[in-house]
C-alpha positions, 0 to 999 in steps of 0.5 A: 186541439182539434175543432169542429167536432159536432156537441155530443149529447150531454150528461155521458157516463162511460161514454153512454148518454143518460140525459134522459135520467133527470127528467124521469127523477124528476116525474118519479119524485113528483108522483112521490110527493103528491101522494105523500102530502095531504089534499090541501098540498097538492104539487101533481102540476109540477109535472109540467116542469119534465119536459121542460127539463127534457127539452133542455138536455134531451133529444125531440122524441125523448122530450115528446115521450116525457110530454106525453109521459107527464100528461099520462102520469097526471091523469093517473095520479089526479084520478086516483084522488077523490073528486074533491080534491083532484087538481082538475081539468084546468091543470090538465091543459096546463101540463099539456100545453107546457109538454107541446111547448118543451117538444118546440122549444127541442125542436128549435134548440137542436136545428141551433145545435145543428146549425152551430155545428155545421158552422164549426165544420166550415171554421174548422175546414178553412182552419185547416185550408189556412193552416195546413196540417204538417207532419210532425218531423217535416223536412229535416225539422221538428216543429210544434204550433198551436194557434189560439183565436180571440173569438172562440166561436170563429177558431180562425184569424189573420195569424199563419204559419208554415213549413216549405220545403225544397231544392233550395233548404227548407223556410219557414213562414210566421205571420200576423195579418192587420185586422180580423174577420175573414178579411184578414183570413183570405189574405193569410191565405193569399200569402200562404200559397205564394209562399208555398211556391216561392218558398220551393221554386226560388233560390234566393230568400229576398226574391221569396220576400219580393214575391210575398211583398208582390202578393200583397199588393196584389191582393190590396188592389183585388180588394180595393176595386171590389169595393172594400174598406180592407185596401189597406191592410198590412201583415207583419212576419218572419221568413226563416231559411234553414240553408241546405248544408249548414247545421249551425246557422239560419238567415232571417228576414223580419217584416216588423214583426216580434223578433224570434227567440233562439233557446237552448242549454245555453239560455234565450237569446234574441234573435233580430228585431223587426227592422223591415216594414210590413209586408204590403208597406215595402214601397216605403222602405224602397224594398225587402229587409235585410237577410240576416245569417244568424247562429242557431245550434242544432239543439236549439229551437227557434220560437216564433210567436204573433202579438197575441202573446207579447201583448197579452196583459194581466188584470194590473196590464202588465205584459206578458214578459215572454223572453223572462218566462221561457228562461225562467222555465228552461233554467228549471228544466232544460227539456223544456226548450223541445218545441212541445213542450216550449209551445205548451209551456208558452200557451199555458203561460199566456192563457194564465197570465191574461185570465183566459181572455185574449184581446187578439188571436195568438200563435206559438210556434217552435222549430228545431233540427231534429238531426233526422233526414228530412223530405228536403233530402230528395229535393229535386225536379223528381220529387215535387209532388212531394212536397206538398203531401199532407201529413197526421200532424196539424195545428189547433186552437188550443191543443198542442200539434207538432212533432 
């Protein structure tokens, strides 16, 4: 799902706006009445409730055309009317106080629609600095993502993702910032540019996770002597390494993260459990976690998911049991383990089981060989400024984007 997009008008059939209709029913039906009761029932002043309509789902010149409209109407129907019985001058300033209040009131209703909008441009535009759009075949890999924010009207939080490749294979990136806000969103993107260089430059996956753990810290302190009550903050995350030449196996470091989930014909599988500390906390465990070389067959796809999903709870609190529901959902279906449809299914699943109210910001993201030669395939000094090209792909907070 792609954000940011500014509201179009309202009440649209076929793509044309007929928001003007309801307050000119409302006028015509009015009119009607009035003349189709007695004297003693006149309701002509209930013409001041169109634009108040007006004002509230149409444009500022349609509502002052509809003000100036209704008081045109009054006077015409009222005078038509003997003089005992028309609603008079007091009615009169009553419909054209009500038309100049609506016209305000639209005024001051679009430059909110306006501001609202420019501010869903700005999430949207560091959405996508964060998480950067991908091709949808990227590197040899097929992947889907989708990232869904607690507070709907931010679209961004501390959860990221990427794909890097380079010379050296290509890794994967999953992570969880502690804490929420744009805190936890400048740190996402601190990690996420040292990763986009450490991920292509170095050889060795402990040196990538050094590098990260270094970042962090580095980012801590920054924070720290700006004064901040953030100095603290932590991020747990999964660093996956699809090697260069093995089509059978990846390494995986996790960072006490939800450890990832291997699908495929077969069943689900899980893969190591967070045996590492968060990134920012690794002077504590005297360095990196352990690289762990697992198997992942070529047709099986790697979920990787944040917290937001395992914790997602249902009105009784009851979890979301992610690795019964995916296997419940492949057993039914085995094509269902293609990474869009898995993360479809995953998202759906969430959304349903937590009543359509998430407590955290969620990503679900999958990944597979797609038996294709990827962008990794011209690694090399010559082919750099490659790496970092954008694609038609991305990642939304709600609509699936992947290959």
């Amino acid at each position: 799902m792609e954000y940011g997009r500014r509201r179009g008008p309202l009440l649209r059939i076929r793509g044309v706006s007929v928001a003007w209709l309801p307050p000119l029913l409302l006028l015509v039906g009015v009119v009607l009445l009035d003349f189709n009761t007695g004297e003693k029932f006149r309701i002509i002043t209930w013409i001041v409730l169109v634009p108040g309509i007006a004002a509230a789902i149409c444009g500022v010149w349609t509502t002052a055309a509809y003000s100036v409209l209704s008081v045109v109407t009054y006077v015409l129907v009222d005078s038509a009317w003997p003089d005992q019985y028309q609603a008079g001058f007091g009615d009169f300033l009553l419909v054209a106080l009500g038309g100049t209040l609506a016209t305000l009131a639209a005024v001051v209703r679009v430059r909110q629609e306006r501001y609202a909008g420019h501010m869903r441009d700005i999430a949207e535009t560091t959405r996508r600095t964060v998480l950067r759009p991908l091709p949808s075949r990227w590197a040899g890999l097929e992947h889907a993502g989708v990232y869904l924010a607690a507070d709907v009207d931010a679209r961004v939080g501390g959860d990221f993702y990427d794909i890097q490749p380079g010379p050296h294979g290509t890794r994967v990136l999953v992570g969880d910032v502690q804490g929420k806000g744009l805190g936890a969103v400048e740190t996402a993107a601190a990690l996420l540019g040292t990763f986009r260089e450490a991920g292509f430059h170095e050889r060795d996956l402990r040196t990538v996770a050094e590098r990260l753990e270094t970042r962090m810290r580095r980012h801590r302190a920054h924070t720290a002597a700006l004064g901040r009550d953030d100095g603290d903050r932590f991020a747990t995350a999964v660093l996956v390494a699809f090697p260069e030449g093995t089509t059978d196996a990846i390494d995986v470091m996790n960072f006490g993260h939800e450890p990832p989930l291997a699908i495929g014909r077969l069943g689900v599988r899980e893969l190591p459990a967070g045996d590492g500390l968060p990134l920012g906390l690794g002077d504590l465990a005297g360095g990196p976690p352990t690289v762990h070389r697992v198997r992942l067959a070529a047709d099986e796809t790697l979920l990787l998911v944040t917290d937001g999903v395992t914790e997602a709870r249902d009105k009784p609190g009851e979890f979301y049991q992610l690795a019964r529901e995916v296997s419940r959902a492949v057993r039914a279906d085995p094509r269902r383990a293609e990474p869009r449809r898995l993360v479809r299914r995953v998202r759906d699943g969430v959304l349903r089981h937590a009543g359509g109210c998430l407590e955290d910001d969620t990503t679900i993201f999958a990944v597979r060989r797609s038996g294709e030669a990827g962008t990794s395939d011209a690694a090399g000094a010559g082919g750099a400024a490659g790496w970092e090209a954008p694609g038609a792909g991305g990642s939304g907070a709600g609509r699936v984007q992947g290959g």
